[in-house]
KOLPAPA-338295 format. One record per residue (C-alpha): residue in three letters; x, y, z. Coordinates in steps of 0.05 Angstrom, whole numbers, padded with zeros to 5 digits, always signed. Example, Ala and Ser with C-alpha at 12.3 -4.5 7.8 and 13.67 -1.06 7.14 Angstrom:
REM KOLPAPA-338295
ALA+00246-00090+00156/SER+00273-00021+00143/
END
This chain:
REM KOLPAPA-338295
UNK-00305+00155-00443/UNK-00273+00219-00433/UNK-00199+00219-00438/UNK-00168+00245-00370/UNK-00183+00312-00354/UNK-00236+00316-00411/UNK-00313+00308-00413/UNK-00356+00262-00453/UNK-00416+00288-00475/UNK-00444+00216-00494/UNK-00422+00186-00422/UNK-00444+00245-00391/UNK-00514+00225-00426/UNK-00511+00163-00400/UNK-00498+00179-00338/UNK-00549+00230-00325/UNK-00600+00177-00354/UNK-00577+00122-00300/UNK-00582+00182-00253/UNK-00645+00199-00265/UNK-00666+00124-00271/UNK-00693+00130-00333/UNK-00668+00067-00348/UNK-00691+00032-00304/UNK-00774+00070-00317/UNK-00763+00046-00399/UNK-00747-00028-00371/UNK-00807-00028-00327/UNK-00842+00010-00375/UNK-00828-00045-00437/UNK-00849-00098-00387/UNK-00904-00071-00369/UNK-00929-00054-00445/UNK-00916-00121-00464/UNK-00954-00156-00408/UNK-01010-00112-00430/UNK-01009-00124-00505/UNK-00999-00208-00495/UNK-01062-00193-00441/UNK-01103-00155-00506/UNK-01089-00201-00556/UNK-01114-00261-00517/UNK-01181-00234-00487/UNK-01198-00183-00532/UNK-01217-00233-00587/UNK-01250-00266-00539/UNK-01306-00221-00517/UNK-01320-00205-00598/UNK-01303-00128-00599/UNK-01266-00108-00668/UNK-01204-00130-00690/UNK-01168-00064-00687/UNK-01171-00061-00615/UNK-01117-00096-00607/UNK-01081-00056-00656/UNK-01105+00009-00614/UNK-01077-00029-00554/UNK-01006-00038-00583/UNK-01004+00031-00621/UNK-01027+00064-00548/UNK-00972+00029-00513/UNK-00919+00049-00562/UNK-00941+00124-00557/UNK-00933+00126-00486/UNK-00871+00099-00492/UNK-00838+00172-00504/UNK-00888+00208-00446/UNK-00854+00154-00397/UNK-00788+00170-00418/UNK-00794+00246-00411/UNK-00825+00234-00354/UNK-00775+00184-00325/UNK-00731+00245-00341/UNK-00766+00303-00304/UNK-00793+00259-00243/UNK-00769+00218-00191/UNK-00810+00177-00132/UNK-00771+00195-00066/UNK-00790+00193+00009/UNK-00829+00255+00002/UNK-00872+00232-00062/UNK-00871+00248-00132/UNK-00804+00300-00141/UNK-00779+00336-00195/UNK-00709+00303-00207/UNK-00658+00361-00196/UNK-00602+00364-00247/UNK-00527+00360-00235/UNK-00518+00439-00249/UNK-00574+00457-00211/UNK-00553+00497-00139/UNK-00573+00449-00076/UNK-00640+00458-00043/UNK-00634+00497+00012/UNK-00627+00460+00085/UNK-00687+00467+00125/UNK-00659+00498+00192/UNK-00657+00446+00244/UNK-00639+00442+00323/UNK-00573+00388+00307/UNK-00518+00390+00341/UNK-00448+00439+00325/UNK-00401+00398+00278/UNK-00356+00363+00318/UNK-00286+00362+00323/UNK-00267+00308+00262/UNK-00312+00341+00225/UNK-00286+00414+00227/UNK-00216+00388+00213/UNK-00244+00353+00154/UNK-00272+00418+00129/UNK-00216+00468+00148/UNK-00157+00417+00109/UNK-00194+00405+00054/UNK-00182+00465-00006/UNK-00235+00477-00052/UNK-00232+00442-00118/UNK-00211+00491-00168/UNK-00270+00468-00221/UNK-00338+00440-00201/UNK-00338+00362-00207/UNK-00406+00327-00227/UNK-00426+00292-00172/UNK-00430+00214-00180/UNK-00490+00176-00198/UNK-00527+00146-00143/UNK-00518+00076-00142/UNK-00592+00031-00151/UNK-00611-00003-00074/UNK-00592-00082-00076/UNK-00645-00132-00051/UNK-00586-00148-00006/UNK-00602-00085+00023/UNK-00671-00104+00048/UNK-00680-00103+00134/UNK-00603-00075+00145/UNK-00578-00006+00167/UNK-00529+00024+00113/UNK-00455+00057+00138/UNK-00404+00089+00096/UNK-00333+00101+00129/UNK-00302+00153+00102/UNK-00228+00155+00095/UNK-00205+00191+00168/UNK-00166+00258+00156/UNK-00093+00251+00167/UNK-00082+00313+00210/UNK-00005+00296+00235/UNK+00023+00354+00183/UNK+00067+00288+00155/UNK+00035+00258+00080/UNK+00078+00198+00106/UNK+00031+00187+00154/UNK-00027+00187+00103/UNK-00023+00107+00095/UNK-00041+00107+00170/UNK-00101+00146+00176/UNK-00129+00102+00114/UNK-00111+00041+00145/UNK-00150+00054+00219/UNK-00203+00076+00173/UNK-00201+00016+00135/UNK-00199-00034+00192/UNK-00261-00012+00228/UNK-00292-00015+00152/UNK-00273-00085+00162/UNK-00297-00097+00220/UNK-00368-00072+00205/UNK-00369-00116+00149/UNK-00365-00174+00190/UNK-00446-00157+00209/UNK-00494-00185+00166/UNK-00545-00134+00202/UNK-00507-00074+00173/UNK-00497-00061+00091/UNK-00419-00024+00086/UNK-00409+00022+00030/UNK-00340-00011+00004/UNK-00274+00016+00009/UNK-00264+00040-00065/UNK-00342+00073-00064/UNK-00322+00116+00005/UNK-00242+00121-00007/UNK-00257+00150-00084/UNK-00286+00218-00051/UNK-00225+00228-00007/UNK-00208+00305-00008/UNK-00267+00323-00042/UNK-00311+00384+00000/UNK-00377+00347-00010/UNK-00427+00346+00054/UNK-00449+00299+00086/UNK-00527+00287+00058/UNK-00501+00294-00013/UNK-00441+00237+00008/UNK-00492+00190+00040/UNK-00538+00206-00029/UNK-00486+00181-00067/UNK-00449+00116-00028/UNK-00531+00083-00014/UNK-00523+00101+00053/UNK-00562+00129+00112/UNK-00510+00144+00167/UNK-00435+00160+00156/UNK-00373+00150+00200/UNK-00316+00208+00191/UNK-00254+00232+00229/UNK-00187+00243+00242/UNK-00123+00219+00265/UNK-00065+00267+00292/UNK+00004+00225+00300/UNK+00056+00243+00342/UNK+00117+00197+00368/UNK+00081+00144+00414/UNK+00016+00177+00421/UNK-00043+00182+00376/UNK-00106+00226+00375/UNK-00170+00204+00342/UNK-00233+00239+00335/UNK-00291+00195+00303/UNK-00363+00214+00290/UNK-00428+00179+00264/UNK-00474+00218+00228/UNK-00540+00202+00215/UNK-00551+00228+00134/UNK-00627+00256+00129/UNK-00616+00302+00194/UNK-00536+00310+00190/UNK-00545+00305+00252/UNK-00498+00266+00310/UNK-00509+00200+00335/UNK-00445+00193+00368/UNK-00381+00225+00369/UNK-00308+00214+00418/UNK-00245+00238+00420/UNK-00197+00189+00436/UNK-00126+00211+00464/UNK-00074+00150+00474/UNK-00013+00110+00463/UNK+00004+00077+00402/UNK-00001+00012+00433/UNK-00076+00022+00447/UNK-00094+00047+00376/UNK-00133-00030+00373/UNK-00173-00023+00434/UNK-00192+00046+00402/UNK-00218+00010+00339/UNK-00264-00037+00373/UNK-00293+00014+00411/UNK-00306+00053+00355/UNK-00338-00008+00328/UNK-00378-00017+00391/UNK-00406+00051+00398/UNK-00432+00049+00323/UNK-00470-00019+00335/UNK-00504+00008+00396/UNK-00518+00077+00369/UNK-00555+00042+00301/UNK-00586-00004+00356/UNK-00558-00070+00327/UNK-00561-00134+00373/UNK-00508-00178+00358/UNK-00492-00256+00374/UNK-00438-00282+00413/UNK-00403-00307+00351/UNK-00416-00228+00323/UNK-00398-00204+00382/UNK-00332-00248+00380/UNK-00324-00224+00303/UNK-00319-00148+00320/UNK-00260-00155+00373/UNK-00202-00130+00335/UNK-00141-00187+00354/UNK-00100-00193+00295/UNK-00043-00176+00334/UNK-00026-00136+00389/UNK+00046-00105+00365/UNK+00039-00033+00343/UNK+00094-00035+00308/UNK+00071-00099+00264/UNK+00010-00070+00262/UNK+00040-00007+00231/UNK+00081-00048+00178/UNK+00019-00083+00156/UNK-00021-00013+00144/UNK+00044-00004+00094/UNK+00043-00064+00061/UNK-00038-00070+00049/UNK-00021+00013+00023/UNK+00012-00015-00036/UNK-00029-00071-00055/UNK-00082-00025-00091/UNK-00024-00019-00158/UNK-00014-00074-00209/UNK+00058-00066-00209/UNK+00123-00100-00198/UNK+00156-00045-00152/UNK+00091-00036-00104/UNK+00088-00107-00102/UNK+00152-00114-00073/UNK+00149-00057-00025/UNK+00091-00094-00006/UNK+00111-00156+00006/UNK+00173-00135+00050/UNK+00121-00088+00097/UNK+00097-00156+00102/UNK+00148-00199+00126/UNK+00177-00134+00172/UNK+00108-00148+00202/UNK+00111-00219+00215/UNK+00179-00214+00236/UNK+00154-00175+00289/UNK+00088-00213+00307/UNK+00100-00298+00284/UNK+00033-00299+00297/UNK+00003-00242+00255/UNK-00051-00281+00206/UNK-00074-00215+00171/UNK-00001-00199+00156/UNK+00010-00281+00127/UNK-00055-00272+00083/UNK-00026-00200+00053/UNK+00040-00235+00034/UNK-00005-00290+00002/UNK-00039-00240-00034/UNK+00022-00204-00055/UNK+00058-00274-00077/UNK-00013-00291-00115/UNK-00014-00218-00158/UNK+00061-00215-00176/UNK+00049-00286-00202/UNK-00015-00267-00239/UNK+00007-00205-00261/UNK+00074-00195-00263/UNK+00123-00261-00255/UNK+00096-00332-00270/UNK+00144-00361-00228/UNK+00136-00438-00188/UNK+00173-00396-00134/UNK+00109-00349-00123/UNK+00064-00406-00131/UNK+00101-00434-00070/UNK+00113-00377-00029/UNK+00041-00357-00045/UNK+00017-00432-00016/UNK+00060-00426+00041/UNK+00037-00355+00071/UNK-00038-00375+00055/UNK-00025-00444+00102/UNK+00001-00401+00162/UNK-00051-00346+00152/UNK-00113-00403+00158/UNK-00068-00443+00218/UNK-00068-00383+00250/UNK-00135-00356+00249/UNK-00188-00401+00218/UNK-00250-00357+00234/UNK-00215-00300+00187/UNK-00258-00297+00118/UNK-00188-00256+00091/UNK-00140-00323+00106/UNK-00192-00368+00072/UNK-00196-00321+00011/UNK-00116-00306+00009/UNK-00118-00392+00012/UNK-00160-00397-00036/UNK-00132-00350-00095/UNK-00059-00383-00069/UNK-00099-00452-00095/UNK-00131-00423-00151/UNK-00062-00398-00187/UNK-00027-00473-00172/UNK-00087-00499-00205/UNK-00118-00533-00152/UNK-00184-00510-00171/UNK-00226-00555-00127/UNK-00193-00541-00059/UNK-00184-00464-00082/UNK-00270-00464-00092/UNK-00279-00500-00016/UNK-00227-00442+00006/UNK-00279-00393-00025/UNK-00334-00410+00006/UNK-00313-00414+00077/UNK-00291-00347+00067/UNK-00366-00324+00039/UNK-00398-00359+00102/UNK-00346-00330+00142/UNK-00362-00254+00110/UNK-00415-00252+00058/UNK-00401-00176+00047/UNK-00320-00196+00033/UNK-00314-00165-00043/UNK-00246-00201-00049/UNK-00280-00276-00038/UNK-00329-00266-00092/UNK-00286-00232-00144/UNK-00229-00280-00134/UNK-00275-00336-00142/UNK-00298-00313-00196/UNK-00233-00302-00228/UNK-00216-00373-00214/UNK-00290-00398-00239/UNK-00265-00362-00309/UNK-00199-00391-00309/UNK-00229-00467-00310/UNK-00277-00442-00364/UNK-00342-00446-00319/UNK-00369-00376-00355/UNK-00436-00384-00324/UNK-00410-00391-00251/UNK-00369-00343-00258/UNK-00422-00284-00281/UNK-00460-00309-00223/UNK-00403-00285-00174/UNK-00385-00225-00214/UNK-00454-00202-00205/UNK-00440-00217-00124/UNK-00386-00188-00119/UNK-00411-00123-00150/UNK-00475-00121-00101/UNK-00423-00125-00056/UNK-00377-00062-00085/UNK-00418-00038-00138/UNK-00362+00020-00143/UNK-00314-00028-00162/UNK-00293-00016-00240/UNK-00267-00085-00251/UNK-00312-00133-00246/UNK-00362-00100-00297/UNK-00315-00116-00349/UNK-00293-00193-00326/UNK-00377-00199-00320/UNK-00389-00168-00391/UNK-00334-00218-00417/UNK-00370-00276-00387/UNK-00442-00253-00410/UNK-00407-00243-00482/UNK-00385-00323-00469/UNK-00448-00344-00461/UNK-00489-00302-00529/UNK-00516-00259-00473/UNK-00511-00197-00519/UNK-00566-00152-00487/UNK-00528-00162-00418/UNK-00469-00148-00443/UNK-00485-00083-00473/UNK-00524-00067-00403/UNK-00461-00086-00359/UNK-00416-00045-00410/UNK-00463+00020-00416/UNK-00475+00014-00327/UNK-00396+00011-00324/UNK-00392+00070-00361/UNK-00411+00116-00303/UNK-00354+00076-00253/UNK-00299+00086-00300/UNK-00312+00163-00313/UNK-00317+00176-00237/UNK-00253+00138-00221/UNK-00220+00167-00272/UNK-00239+00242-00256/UNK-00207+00228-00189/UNK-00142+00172-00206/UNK-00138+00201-00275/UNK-00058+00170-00280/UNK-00085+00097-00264/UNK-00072+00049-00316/UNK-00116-00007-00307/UNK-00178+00037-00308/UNK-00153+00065-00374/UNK-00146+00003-00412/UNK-00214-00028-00387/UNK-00246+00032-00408/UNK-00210+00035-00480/UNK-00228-00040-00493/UNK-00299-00018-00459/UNK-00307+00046-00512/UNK-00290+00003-00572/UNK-00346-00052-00549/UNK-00400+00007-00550/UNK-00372+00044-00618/UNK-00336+00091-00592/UNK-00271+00071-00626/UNK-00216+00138-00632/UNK-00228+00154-00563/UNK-00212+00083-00552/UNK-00152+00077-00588/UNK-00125+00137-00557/UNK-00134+00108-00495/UNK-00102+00045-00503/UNK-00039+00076-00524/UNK-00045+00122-00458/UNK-00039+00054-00417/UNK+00016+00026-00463/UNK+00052+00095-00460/UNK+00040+00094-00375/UNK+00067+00020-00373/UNK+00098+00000-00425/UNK+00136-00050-00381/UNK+00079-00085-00340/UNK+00057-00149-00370/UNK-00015-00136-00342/UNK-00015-00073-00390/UNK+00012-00114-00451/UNK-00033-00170-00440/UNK-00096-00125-00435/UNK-00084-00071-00492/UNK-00072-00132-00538/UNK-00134-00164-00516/UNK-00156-00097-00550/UNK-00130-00093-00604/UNK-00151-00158-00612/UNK-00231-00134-00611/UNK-00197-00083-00667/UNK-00183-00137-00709/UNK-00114-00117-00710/UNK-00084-00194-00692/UNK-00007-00183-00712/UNK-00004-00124-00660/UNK-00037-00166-00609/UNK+00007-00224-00615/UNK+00066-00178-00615/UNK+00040-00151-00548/UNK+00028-00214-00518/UNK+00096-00236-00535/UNK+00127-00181-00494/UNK+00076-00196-00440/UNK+00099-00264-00433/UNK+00176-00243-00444/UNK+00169-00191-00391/UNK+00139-00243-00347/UNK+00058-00255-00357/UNK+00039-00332-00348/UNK-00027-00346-00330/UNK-00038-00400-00389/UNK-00104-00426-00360/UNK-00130-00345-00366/UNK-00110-00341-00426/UNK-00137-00397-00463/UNK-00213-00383-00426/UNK-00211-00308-00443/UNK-00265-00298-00481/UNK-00231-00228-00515/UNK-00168-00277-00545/UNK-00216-00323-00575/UNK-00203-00289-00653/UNK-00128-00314-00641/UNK-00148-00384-00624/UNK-00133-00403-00701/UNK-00069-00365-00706/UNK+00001-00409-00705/UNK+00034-00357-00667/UNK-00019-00349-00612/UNK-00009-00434-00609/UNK+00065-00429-00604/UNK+00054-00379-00547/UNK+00009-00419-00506/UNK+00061-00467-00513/UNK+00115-00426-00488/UNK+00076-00429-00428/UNK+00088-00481-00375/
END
């Protein structure tokens, strides 16, 4: 892994290989070679020809072995038939000229505000089709241009972006790229085929919001990828108070411009009624902002946009299952406390009582269960919240959190691999499912998981080079696969960047643990625990502590912990 700002010629490698699925051809390819020898070695014999065939037969498949890979390298099987795979320096083919429509309005403010980057950036490795893609129509929504001359307002345009994400997702007929795969390319000039390349995608939603006082202007357009051409495209020019009525028409217009028929209960699902105060609704957009950090002071912020926004709206389930979530992660991560275990139960109650048919309330309920140890009722919460929303990353990964916590290592890979069909951008999950497939003696997976992750981290790392959990998973991630100076180096970036954090103590001495260097890891999950990390049931089932298991000191932690 590259340290910020630097490039890695031996993750570059990898990447261009996943890129160029060459991979994936040697995996088919060893299959494939095998099938054929077992096939030789039980017929041949059989029908009397000499005994070296089968030897020709396994020295044959061996020596294509190399003409595969090279030309798993050179070639590609697209669309338009056999292709010659076009490297990452190479200049783009040249658009054929087509009869499409003049960019519209969203999209020529997205191109006049965004400046050129001042070096070229690789451009991210496609991401392999899902079987859960099979028979659905593929959206990305990209994060809407904030075009109100205010960076305040930024958190604004995100969040209307973000909510008519959500409310795609709530149709099992379409497959949403997630928020982290579309929100990672924000201000980067990339058009819109090459986007659409990269998310798995075939049509993408863009736009803009412009802000002023009361009123609010938003463009939106759908673009179908192959053509980038239009499919649809409005300007919408209202008050503040009808900025929800302008989200499920948005919604709408895309369903019945990708020609999706929808159920009553679908139909039900897309009408956006959370609540119908603009000002709450504003306050939550603020609070969910600051729930992407692992701190202690964006915690906080986050949990008082919350309660502004209840205080507003009683009634406001969303904003209940954000303060859940907020209560859940400051216990997790930052303060053990019975008091967030309580306040975390309590918001999670009102969010469900409010709104039972919300997949978010059942999955704030459930991780609120999960961290008081209520492991059955937390896993019931879970799974309403999958039937509710199978394509809900946050239901699977936090299920899969609590599967680890209770020791159930197999379950829990299961929904780590879910949840990444589900957000395959995500970088965390790679590394809690490479911890469980370590668990379990599945070495070969491990490695897999590790070397696929290596892409994910590099990308999100080139564009939030300053954030600190992406550092440290990568560091223990680059010491798993050899690569152990570069990460050293950055394991003392994280510690350096937050040096206060439990979350950062408890994972770079989970590191340093791999190193073999116990004494520092102890010392570094003493401060973790003094500064206020105390997820005891974590850290007895992590699978990257298990070295310290023997130690008197690691004992007499655990102890500490109530």
């Amino acid at each position: 892994m590259a340290e910020p700002g630097n490039e890695s010629p031996s993750l570059g490698f990898f990447a261009e290989l996943r890129r160029r699925r060459v991979i994936r051809v040697a995996v088919f390819y060893a299959i494939a070679g095998w099938v054929v020898i077992e096939v030789a070695s039980t017929m041949l014999p059989g029908l009397h020809l000499p005994d070296w065939t089968v030897t020709l037969v396994i020295a044959l498949v061996v020596l294509g072995f190399p003409i595969a890979f090279i030309m798993g390298w050179m070639f590609d099987i697209g669309p338009r038939g056999v292709q010659r795979t076009v490297g990452t320096d190479d200049p783009p083919m040249a658009a054929l000229p087509t009869s499409t429509p003049a960019p519209g309005p969203a999209l020529q403010e997205r191109r006049a505000t965004v400046a050129p980057p001042t070096a070229p950036k690789p451009a991210p490795v496609p991401r392999e089709p899902s079987v859960l893609d099979e028979g659905r129509r593929t959206i990305a929504v990209l994060p809407f241009v904030n075009m109100s001359g205010d960076v305040e307002n930024e958190y604004f345009s995100d969040g209307i972006s973000e909510e008519i994400l959500n409310l795609l997702t709530k149709l099992p007929q379409l497959k949403v790229a997630s928020r982290t795969s579309s929100f990672n390319l924000k201000g980067e000039k990339i058009d819109i085929p090459t986007v659409a390349r990269q998310l798995g995608v075939n049509t993408i939603l863009e736009g803009s919001v412009r802000r002023a006082g009361d009123r609010v202007r938003i463009t939106a357009q759908l673009i179908e990828a192959d053509s980038d051409s239009h499919l649809w495209s409005e300007t919408y020019d209202r008050e503040m108070k009808d900025v929800f009525a302008i989200q499920d028409d948005i919604a709408q217009s895309i369903v019945k411009a990708l020609q999706v028929t929808l159920s009553p209960q679908e139909r039900r699902a897309m009408q956006s009624v959370a609540t119908s105060d603009p000002e709450a609704y504003d306050y939550y957009l603020r609070g969910r902002r600051y729930m992407y950090s692992m701190a202690r002071r964006d915690y906080e912020h986050a949990i008082r946009m919350f309660e502004q926004a209840i205080s507003l709206d009683s009634k406001y389930a969303l904003a209940y299952a954000g303060l859940a979530d907020a209560y859940s992660h400051m216990y997790r991560y930052v303060e053990a406390t019975p008091d967030n275990v309580e306040k975390a139960i309590r918001a999670s109650e009102q969010a469900v009582v409010l709104d039972r048919d919300s997949a978010e309330a059942h999955a704030s309920r459930g991780m609120a269960l999960f961290i008081s140890e209520r492991y059955d009722e937390a896993e019931a919460e879970f799974e309403i919240a999958i039937a509710r929303n199978p394509n809900l990353f946050e239901a699977w990964y936090y299920y899969g959190l609590a599967s680890s916590s209770q020791g159930r290592v197999e379950k829990a890979a299961e929904l780590y691999s879910k949840a990444s069909e589900v957000n395959p951008a995500d970088f965390q999950v790679p590394m809690f499912l490479a911890m469980a497939y370590a668990s379990l003696g599945r070495k070969q997976d491990e490695m897999r998981v590790r070397l696929g992750a290596l892409g994910t981290l590099e990308r999100h790392l080139k564009l939030n080079p300053h954030d600190t959990r992406a550092i440290y998973f990568a560091a223990q991630n680059l010491y798993r696969i050899g690569e152990k100076d570069k990460a050293r180096a950055m394991a003392e970036q994280a510690m350096q960047q937050g040096m206060n954090e439990p979350v950062v103590l408890y994972n770079v001495a989970c590191f340093y643990t791999g190193m073999g260097e116990h004494e520092r890891a102890i010392d570094l999950l003493e401060q973790a625990v003094q500064l206020g990390w105390g997820d005891r049931a974590w850290m007895e089932n992590d699978s990257d502590l298990e070295p310290l298991h023997a130690e008197p000191r690691f004992q007499a932690l655990l102890a500490r912990i109530h």
